[in-house]
N, C-alpha and C positions, 0 to 999 in steps of 0.2 A: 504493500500500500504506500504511494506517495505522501510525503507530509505536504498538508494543507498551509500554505501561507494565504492572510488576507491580504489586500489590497487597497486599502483607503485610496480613492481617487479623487475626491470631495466631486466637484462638477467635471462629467466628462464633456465638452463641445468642441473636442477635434482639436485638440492644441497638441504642443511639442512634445509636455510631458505623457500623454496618452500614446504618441508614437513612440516613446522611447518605453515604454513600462507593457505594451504590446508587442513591442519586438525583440522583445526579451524574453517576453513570452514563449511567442512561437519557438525560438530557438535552446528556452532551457531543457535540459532533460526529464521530460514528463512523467515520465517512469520513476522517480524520483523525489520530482518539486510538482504539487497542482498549484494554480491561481485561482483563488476568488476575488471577487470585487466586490467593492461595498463601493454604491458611487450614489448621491443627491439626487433626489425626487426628480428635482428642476433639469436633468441630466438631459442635451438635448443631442448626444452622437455617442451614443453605445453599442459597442459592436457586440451584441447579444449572440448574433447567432454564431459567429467564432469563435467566439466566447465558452460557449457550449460545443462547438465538433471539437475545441480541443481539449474537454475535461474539465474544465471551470465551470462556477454559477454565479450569477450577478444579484447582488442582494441591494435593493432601494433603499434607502433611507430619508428622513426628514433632512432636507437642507440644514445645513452649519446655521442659518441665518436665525434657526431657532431651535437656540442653543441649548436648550429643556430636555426638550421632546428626541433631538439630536442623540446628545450623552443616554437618552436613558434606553436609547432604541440601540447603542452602539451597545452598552453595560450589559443588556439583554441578547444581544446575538453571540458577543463575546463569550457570555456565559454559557449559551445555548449551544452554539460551535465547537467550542474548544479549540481554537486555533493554537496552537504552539507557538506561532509567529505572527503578529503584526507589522506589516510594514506600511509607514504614513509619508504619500506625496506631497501632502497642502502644505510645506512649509510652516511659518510661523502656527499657523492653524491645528500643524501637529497637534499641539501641547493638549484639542481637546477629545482626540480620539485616543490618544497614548494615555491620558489618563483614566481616563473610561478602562482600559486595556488593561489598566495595571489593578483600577477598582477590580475588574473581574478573574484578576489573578492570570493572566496572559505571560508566561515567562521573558519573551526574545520580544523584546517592543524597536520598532526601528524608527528614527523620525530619518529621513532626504530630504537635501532641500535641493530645491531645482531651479533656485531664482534668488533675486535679491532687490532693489527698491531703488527709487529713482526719481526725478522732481515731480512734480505737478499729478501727483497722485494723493492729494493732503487726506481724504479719510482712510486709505488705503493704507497712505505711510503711517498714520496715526496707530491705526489696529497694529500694524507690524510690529511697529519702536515698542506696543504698549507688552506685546507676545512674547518678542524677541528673548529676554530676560527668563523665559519662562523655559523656552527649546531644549534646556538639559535636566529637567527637573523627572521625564516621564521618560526617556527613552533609555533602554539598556546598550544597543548601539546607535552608530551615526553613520549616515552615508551624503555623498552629494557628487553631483554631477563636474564640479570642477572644486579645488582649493578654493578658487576666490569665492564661489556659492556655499562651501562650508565655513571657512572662517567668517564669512558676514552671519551666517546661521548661529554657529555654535558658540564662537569667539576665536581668535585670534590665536593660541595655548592650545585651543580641545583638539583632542584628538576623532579623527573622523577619517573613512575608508573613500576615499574616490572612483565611485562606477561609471567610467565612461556612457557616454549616450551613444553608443555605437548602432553602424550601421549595417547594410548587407552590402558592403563594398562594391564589389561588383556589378550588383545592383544601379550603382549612380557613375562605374567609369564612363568614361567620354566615347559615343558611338556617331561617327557624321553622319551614317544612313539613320538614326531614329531622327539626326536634329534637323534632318531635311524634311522626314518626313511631319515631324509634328509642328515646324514651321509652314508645311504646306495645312496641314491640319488648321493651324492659328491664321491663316490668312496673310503670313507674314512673310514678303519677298525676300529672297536670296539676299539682296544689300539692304536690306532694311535693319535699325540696331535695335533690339529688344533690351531692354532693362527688364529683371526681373525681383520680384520680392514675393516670398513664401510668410506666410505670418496669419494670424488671426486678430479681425478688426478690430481693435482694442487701444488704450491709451499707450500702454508699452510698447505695442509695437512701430508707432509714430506714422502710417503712414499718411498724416496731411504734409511732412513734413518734403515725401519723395515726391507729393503730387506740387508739389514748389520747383521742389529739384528740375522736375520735366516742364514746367512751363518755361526755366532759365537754358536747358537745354535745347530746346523747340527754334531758338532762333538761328542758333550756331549747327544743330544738326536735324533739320525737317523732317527726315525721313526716322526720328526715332519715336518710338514705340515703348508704354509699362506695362507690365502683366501682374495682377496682384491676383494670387492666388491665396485662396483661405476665408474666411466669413467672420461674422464677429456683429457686435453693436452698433459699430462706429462704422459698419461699410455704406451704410446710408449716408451720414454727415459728409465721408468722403467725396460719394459717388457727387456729391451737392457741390462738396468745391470744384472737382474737376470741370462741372457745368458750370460754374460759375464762370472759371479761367477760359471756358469756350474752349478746349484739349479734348472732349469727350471724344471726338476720332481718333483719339492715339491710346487712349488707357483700354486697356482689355481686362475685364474684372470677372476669372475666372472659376471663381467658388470654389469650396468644399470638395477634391481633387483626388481618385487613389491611383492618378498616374502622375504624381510630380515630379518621379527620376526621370521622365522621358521628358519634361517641359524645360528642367535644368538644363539640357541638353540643346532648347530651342535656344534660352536668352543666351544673351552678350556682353553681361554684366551681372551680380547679383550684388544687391544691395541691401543693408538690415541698420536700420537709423532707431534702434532700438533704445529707449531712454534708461533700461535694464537690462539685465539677462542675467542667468544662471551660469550660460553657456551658447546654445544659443545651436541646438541640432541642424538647425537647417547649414551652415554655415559650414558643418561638415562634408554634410549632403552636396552645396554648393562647388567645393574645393575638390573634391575627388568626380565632379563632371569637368573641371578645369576650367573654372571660370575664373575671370580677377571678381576679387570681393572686396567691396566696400563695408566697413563697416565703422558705427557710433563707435568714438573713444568712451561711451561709457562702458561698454560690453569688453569683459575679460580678456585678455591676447592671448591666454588657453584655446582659445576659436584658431588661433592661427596656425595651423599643422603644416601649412606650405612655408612659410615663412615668408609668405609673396604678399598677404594680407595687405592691405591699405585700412586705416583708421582713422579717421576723422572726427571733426569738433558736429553738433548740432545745431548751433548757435545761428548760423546762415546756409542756405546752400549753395553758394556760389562757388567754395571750393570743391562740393559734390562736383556740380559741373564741370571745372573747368578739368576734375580728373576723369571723369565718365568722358566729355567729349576726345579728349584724347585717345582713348579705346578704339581699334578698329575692329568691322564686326567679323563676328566666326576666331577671334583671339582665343586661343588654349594655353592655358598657365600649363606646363610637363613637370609630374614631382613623382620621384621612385618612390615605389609601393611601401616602403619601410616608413616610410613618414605617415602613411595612415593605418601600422599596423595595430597600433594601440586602441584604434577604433572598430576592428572585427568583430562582425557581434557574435558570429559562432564559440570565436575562442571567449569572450565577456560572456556570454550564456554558460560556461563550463564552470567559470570560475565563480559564478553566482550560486550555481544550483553547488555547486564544493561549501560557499562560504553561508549558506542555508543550512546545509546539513552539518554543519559544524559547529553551530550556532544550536541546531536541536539538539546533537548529543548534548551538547554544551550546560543546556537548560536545567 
């Protein structure tokens, strides 16, 4: 019999951390480790039925946002389960699922953090700061996607395990027959230049910020072209400015995607003006298609595995431009495979389902 680890996801709606905590899935050893998920009522991209052909069940819960009914439904499964493991993705939020976990006598409590905080999010950063303090009080171990997302988590001194966000390598290497073909797919000419950005509409991910960017671009290079792939809150507000700026012919606003290795493939740029990041998976995703990458100086330089990276300030996009329009299109960054080996999720799958069951005898 596999041991059962739970899965705190707090809200699933297709974001980074769902790709990276599902593709670890697929690839840990299931004979071994099962997953379940405990994810929010409000949950609006649950991959249910996957979920289930690969031996997982998905269990609902009362949204975090009421926080009563929350704890006492988690304190209640916990008990009812018997999971040997808890593992919590919500970050600072941890602290109220681990506790519940630890009420219920859960031995191997895990808080990850997958992110960290950034301006103009005042009730956001307000919960965080208030949380933050609190991150090592319920978890028996610590995990995070990068150093810089663990020390902002745990502090600066804790000790904490770095899981990469790996991917299927292969997966995203550089093929010119798909990037012909899903440029013919997008409607996008051979010398036309694609900007692309992968992300969920949201404050963090900043993109009124790109849709700036492409207006200052638009005069110095006509024939360029953005592709926002992903969905979110905020993709209406967006879609609003780009009407504004009179641009709507040039933005492609591709939703909610589970072909986005082969769209990597179409752009000629990728860009991620992120006001945060944990890490920052796409970014992986990007670099091993060989694309040049832009990205916000606030996002960790862990993202950088080519060492070809470009970082920049957010402050204006004029220096976006003036480094995007020097790109010519169909460019390929070339970097030996050893530079993204740290990122294979098969061998990261081996060594998770190792560091789970070591953790149960452990218990």
């Amino acid at each position: 019999m596999p041991i059962r680890v739970a899965q705190v996801m707090g809200k699933m709606l297709g974001g980074g951390v769902e790709s990276v905590v599902m593709n670890y899935y697929r690839h840990i050893d299931r004979n071994k480790v099962q997953f379940d998920f405990l994810v929010d009522d409000d949950s609006t991209r649950v991959p249910e039925e996957e979920i289930k052909e690969l031996g997982g069940r998905v269990f609902h819960i009362p949204p975090y946002q009421h926080p009563l009914r929350y704890r006492k439904e988690l304190v209640r499964l916990f008990r009812e389960e018997h999971w040997p493991i808890v593992h919590s993705h919500i970050n600072t939020l941890s602290v109220f699922p681990l506790s519940a976990a630890k009420k219920a006598g859960v031995p191997v409590r895990i808080a990850h953090s997958h992110s960290t905080m950034g301006k103009g999010e005042l009730a956001k950063n307000l919960m965080k700061l208030a949380l933050r303090p609190l991150s090592n009080l319920y978890p028996t171990e610590r995990f995070a996607c990068s150093e810089y997302a663990g020390k902002w988590l745990f502090g600066r001194n804790a000790d904490f395990t770095v899981i990469p966000n790996a991917i299927e390598l292969e997966k995203f290497r550089f093929d010119p027959v798909i990037r012909q073909e899903t440029r013919r797919e997008l409607g996008i000419a051979d010398d036309m230049f694609l900007v692309g950005h992968v992300g969920r509409f949201m404050p963090q991910k900043n993109q009124m910020f790109l849709v700036d960017v492409l207006a200052g671009l638009l005069p110095k290079r006509p024939d360029a072209m953005l592709a926002f792939v992903g969905d979110g809150p905020d993709r209406t507000a967006v879609q609003q400015h780009v009407e504004e700026l009179g641009i709507a012919d040039h933005v492609l606003f591709l939703g909610q995607r589970s072909d986005v290795n082969r769209l990597y493939q179409a752009f000629d740029v990728f860009c991620l003006p992120s006001i945060y990041e944990g890490l920052g998976v796409v970014g992986i995703e990007a670099q091993r298609a060989g694309l040049p990458c832009l990205f916000s100086d606030a996002i960790t330089r862990e993202v950088d595995v080519t060492g070809a990276s470009r970082f920049m300030p957010i402050a204006s996009p004029e220096e976006w431009v003036s480094f995007i329009s020097a790109i010519e299109s169909g460019t390929r960054i070339s970097s030996s495979e050893k530079v993204f080996s740290d990122y294979e999720i098969s061998e990261n799958a081996q060594k998770l389902t190792s560091m789970y069951l070591k953790l149960f005898e452990k218990k």
